[in-house]
N, CA, C and O atoms as a Tinker XYZ file with bonds, in Angstrom:
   328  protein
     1  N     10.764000   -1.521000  -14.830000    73     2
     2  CA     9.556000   -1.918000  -14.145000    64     1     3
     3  C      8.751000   -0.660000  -13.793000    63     2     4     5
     4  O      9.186000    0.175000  -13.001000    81     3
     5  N      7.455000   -0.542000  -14.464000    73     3     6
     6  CA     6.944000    0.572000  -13.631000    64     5     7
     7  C      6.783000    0.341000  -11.976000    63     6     8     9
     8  O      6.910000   -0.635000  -11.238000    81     7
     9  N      6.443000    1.731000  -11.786000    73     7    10
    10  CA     6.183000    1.761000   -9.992000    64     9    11
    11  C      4.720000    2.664000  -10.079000    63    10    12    13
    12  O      4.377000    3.557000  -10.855000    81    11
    13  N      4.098000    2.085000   -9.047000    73    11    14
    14  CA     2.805000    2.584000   -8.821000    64    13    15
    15  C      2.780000    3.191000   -7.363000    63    14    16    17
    16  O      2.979000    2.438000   -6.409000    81    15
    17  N      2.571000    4.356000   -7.196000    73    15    18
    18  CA     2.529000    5.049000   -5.906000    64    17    19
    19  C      0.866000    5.032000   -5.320000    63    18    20    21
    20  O      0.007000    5.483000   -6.077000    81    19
    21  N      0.492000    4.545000   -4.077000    73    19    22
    22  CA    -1.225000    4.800000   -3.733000    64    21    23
    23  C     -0.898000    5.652000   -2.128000    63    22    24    25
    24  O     -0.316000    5.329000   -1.093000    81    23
    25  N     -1.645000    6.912000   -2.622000    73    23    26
    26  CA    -1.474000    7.907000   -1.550000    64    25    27
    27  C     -2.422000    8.014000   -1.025000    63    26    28    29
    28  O     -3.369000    7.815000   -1.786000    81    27
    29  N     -2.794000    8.322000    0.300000    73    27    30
    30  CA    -3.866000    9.042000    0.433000    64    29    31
    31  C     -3.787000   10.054000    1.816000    63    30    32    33
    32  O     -3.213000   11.130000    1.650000    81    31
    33  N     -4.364000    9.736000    3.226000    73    31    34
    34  CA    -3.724000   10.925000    4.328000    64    33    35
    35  C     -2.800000   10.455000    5.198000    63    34    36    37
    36  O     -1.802000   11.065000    5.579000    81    35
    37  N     -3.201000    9.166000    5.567000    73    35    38
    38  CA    -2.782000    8.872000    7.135000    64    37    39
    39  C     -1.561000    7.496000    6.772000    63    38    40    41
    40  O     -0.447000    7.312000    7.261000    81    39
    41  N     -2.391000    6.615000    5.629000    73    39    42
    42  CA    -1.274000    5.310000    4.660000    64    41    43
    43  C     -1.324000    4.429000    5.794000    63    42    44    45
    44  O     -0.361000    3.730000    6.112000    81    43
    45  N     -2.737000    4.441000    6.596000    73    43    46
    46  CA    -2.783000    3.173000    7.286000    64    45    47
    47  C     -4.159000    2.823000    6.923000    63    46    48    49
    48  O     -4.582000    1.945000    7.675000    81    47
    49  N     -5.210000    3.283000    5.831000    73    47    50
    50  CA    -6.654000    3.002000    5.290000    64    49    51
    51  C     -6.507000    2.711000    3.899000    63    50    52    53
    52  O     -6.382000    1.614000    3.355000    81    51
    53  N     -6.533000    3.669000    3.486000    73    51    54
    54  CA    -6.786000    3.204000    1.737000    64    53    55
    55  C     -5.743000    3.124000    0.888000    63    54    56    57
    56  O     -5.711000    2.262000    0.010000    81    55
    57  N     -4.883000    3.918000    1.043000    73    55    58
    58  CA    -3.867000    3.409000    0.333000    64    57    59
    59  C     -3.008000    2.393000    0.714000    63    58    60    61
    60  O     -2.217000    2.033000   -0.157000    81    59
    61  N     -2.971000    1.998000    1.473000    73    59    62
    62  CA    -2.357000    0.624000    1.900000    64    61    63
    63  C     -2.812000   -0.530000    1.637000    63    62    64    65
    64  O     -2.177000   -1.539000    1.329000    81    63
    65  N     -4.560000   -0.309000    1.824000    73    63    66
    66  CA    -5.622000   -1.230000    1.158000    64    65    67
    67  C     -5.236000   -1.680000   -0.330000    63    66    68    69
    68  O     -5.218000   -2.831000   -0.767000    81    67
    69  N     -4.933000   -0.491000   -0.998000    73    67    70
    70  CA    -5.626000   -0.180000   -2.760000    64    69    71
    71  C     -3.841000   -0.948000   -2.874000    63    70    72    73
    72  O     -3.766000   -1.677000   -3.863000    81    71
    73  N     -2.823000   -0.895000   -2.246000    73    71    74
    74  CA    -1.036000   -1.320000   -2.615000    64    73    75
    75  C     -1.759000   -3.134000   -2.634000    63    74    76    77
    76  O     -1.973000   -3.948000   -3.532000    81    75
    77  N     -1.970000   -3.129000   -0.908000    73    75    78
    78  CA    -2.067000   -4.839000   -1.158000    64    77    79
    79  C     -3.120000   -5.224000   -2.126000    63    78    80    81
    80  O     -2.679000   -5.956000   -3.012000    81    79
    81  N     -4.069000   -5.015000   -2.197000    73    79    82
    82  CA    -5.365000   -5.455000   -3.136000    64    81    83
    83  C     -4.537000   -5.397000   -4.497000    63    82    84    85
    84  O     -4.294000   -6.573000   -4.769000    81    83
    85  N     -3.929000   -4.474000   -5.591000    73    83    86
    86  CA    -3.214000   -4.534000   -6.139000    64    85    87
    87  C     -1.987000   -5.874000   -6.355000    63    86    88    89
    88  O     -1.721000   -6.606000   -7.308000    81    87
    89  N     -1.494000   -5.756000   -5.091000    73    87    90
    90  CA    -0.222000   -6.923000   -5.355000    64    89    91
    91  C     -1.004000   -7.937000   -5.516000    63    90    92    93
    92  O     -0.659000   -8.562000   -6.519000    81    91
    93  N     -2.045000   -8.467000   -4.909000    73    91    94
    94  CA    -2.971000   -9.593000   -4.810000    64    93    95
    95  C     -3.529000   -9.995000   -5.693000    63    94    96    97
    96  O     -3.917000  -11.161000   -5.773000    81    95
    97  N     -3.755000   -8.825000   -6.852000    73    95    98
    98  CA    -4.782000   -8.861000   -8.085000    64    97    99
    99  C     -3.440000   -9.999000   -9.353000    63    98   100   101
   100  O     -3.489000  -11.111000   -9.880000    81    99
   101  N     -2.177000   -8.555000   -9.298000    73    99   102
   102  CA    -1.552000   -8.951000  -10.058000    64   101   103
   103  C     -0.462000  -10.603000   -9.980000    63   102   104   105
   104  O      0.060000  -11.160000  -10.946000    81   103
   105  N     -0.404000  -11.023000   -8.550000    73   103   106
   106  CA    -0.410000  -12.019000   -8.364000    64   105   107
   107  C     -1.303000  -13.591000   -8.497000    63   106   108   109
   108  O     -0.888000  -14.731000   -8.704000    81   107
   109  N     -2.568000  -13.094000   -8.293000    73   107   110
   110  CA    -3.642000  -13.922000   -8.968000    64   109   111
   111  C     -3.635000  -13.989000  -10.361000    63   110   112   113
   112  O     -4.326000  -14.832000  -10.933000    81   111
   113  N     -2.732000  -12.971000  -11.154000    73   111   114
   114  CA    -3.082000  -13.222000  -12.455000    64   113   115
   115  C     -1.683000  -13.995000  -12.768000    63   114   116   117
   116  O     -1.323000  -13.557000  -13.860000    81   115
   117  N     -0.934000  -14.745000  -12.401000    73   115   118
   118  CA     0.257000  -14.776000  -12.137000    64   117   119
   119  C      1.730000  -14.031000  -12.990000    63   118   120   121
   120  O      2.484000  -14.573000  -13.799000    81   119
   121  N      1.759000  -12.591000  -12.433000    73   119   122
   122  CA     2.750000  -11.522000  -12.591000    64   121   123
   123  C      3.040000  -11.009000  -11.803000    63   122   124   125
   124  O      3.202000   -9.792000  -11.706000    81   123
   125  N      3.195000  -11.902000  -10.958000    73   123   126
   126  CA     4.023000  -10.987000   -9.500000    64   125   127
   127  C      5.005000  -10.860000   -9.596000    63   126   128   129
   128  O      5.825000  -11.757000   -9.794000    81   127
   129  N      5.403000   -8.714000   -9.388000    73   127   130
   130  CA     6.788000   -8.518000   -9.614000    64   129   131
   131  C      6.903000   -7.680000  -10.375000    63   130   132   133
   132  O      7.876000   -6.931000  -10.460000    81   131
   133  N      5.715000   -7.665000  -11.206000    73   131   134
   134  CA     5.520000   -7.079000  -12.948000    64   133   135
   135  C      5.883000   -5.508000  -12.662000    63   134   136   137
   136  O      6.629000   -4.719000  -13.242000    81   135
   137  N      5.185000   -5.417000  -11.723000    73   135   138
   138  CA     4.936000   -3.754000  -11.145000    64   137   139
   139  C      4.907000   -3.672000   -9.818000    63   138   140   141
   140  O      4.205000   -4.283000   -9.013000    81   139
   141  N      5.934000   -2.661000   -9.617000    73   139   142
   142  CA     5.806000   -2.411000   -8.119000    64   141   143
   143  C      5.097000   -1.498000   -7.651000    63   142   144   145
   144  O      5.000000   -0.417000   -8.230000    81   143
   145  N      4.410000   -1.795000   -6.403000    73   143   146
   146  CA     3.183000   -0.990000   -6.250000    64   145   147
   147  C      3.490000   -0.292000   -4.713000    63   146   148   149
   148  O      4.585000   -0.813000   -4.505000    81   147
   149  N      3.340000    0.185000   -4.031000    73   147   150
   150  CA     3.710000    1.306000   -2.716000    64   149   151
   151  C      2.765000    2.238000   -2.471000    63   150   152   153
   152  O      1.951000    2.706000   -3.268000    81   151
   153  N      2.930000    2.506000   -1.217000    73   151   154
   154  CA     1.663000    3.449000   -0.609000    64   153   155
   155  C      2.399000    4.180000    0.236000    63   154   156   157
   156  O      3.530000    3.870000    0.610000    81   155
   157  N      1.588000    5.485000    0.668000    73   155   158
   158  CA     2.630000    6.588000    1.341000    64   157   159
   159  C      1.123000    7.477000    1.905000    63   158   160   161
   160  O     -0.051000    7.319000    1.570000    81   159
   161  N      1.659000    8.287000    2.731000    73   159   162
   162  CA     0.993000    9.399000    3.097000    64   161   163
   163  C      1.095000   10.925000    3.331000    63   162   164   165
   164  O      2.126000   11.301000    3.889000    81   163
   165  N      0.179000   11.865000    2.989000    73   163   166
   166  CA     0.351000   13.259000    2.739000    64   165   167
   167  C      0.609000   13.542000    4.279000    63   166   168   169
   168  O      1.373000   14.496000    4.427000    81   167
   169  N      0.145000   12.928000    5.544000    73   167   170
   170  CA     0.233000   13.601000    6.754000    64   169   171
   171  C      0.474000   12.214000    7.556000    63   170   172   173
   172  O      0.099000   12.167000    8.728000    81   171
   173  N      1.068000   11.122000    6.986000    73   171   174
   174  CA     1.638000    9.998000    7.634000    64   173   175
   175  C      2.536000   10.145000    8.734000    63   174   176   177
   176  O      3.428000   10.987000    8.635000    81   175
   177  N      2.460000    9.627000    9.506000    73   175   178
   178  CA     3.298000    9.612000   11.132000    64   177   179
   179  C      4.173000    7.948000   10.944000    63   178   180   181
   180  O      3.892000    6.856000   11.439000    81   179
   181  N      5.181000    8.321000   10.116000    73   179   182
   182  CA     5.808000    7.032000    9.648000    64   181   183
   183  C      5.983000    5.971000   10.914000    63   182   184   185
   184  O      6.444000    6.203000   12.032000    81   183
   185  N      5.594000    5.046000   10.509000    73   183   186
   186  CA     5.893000    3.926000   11.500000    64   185   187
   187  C      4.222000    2.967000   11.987000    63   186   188   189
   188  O      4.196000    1.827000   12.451000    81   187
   189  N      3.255000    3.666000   11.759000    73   187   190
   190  CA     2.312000    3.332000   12.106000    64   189   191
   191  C      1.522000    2.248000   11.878000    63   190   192   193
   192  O      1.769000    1.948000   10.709000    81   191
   193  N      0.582000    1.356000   12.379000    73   191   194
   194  CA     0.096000    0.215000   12.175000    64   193   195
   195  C     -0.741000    0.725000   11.428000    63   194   196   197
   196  O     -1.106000    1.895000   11.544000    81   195
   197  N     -1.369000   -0.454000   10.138000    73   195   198
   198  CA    -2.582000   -0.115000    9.172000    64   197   199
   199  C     -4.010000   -0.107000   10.522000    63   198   200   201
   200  O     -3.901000   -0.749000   11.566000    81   199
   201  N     -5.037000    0.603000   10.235000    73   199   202
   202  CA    -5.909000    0.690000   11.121000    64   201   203
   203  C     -6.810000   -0.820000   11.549000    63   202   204   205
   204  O     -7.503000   -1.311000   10.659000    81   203
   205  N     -6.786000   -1.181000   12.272000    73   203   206
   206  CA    -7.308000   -2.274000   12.698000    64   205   207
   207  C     -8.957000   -3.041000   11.981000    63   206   208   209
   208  O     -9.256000   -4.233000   12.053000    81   207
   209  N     -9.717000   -2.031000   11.388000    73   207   210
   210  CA   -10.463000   -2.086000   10.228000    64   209   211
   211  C    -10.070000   -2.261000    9.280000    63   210   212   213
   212  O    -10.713000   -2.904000    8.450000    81   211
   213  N     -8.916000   -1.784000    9.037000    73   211   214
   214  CA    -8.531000   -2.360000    7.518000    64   213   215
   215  C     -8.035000   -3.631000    7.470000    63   214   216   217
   216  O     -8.374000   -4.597000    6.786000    81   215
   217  N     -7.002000   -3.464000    8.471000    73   215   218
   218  CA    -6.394000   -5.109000    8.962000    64   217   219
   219  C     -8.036000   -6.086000    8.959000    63   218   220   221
   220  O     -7.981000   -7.314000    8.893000    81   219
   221  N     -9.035000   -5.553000    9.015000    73   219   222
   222  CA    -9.653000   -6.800000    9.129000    64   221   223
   223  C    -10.436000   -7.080000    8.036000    63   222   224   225
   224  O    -10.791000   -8.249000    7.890000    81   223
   225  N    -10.785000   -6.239000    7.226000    73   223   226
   226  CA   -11.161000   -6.123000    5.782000    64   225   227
   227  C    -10.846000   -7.142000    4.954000    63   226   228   229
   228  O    -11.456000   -8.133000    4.553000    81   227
   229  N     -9.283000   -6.493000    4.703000    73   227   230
   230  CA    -8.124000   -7.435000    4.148000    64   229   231
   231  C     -8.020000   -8.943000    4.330000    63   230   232   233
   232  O     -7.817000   -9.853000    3.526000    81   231
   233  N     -8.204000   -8.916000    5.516000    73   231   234
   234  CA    -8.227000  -10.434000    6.451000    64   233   235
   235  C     -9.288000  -11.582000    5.744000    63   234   236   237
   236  O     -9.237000  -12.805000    5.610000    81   235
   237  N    -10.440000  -10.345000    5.302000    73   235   238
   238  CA   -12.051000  -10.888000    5.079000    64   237   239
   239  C    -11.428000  -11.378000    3.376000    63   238   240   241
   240  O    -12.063000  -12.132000    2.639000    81   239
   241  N    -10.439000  -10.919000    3.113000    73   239   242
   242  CA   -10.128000  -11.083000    1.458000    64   241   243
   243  C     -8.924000  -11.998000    1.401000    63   242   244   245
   244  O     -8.544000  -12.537000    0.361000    81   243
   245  N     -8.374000  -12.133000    2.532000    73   243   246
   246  CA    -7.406000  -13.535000    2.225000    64   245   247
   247  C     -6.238000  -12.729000    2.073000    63   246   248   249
   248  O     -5.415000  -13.258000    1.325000    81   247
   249  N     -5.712000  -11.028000    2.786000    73   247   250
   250  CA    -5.263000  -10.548000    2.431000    64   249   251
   251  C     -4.187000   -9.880000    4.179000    63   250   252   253
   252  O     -4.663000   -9.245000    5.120000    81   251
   253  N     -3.040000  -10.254000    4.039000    73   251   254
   254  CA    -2.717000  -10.144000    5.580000    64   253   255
   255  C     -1.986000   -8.201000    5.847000    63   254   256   257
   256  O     -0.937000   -7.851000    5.305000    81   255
   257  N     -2.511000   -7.605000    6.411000    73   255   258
   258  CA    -1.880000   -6.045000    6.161000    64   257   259
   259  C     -1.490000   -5.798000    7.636000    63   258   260   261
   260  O     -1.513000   -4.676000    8.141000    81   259
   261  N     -1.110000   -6.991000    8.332000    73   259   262
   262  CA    -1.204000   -6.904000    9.828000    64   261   263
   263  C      0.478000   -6.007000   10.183000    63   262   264   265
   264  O      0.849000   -5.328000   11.140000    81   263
   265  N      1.218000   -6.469000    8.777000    73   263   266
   266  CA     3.076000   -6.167000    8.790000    64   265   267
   267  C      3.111000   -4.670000    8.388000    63   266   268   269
   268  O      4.138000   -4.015000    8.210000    81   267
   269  N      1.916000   -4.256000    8.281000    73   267   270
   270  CA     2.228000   -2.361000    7.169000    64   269   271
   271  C      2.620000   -1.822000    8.195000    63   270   272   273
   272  O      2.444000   -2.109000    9.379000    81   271
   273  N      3.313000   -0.804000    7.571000    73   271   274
   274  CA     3.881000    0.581000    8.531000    64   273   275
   275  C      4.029000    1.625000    7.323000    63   274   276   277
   276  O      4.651000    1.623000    6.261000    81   275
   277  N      2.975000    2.718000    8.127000    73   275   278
   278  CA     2.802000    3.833000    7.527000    64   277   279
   279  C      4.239000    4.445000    7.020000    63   278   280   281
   280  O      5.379000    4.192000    7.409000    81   279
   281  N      3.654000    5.546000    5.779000    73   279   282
   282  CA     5.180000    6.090000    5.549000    64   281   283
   283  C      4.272000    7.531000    5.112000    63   282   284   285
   284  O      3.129000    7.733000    4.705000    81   283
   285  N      5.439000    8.370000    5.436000    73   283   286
   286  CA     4.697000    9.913000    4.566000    64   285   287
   287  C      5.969000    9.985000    3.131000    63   286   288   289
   288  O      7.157000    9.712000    2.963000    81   287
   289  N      4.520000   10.668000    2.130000    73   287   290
   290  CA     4.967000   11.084000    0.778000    64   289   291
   291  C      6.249000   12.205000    1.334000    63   290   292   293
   292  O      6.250000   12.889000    2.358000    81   291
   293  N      7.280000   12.103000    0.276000    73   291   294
   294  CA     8.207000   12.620000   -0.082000    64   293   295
   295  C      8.529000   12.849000   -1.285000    63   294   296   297
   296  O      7.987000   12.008000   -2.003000    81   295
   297  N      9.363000   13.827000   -2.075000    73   295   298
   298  CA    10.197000   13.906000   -3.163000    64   297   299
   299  C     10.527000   12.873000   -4.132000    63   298   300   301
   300  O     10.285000   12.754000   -5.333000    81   299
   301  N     11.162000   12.142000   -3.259000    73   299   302
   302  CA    11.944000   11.204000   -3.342000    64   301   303
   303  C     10.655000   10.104000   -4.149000    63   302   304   305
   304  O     10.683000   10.050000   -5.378000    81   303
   305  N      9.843000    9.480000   -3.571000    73   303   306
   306  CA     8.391000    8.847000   -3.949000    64   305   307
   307  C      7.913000    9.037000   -4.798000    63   306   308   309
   308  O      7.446000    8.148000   -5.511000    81   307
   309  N      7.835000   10.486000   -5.093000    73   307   310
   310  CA     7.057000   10.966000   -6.145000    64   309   311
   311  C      7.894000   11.134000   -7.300000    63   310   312   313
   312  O      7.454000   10.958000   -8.436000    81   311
   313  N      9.033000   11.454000   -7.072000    73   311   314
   314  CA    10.406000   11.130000   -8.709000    64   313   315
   315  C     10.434000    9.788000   -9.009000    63   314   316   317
   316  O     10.598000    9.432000  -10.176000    81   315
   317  N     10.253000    8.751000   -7.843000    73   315   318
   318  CA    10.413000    7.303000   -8.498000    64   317   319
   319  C      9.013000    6.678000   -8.692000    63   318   320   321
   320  O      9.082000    5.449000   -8.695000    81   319
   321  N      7.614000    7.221000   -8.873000    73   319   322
   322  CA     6.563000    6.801000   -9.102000    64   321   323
   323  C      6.174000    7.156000  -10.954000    63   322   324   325
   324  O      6.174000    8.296000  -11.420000    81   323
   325  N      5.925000    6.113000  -11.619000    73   323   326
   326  CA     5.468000    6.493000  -12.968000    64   325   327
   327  C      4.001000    7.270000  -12.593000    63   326   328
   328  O      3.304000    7.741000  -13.493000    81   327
């Protein structure tokens, strides 16, 4: 299965956005599963709620990001990301 990594600083804005919008896409097309998709951050404070703007974005798209918790990029992420 590939894996798709979406990074960006904090992994409570856009890359968390761009993971669910993703799962959502490939689920609408019905292939959920096909590819696993994950989000992380360069200066993430693991544990953190997605920003309350995004949570509501998402919301506006039928899209719930209310459960995210930030994570910071590691090694580890980046060996298991195609």
């Amino acid at each position: 299965m590939k894996k798709v990594l979406f990074v960006c600083t904090g992994n409570t804005c856009r890359s968390s956005m761009a993971e669910a919008i993703a799962k959502k896409i490939l689920c609408d097309m019905g292939r959920a599963g096909e590819i696993d998709f994950s989000s992380a951050g360069v200066y993430a404070i693991p544990g953190d709620k997605a920003s309350c703007q995004a949570v509501q974005v998402m919301k506006e798209l039928g899209i719930d990001l209310a459960g995210h918790r930030a994570r910071r990029i590691d090694k580890k992420l980046i060996d298991q990301a195609d």
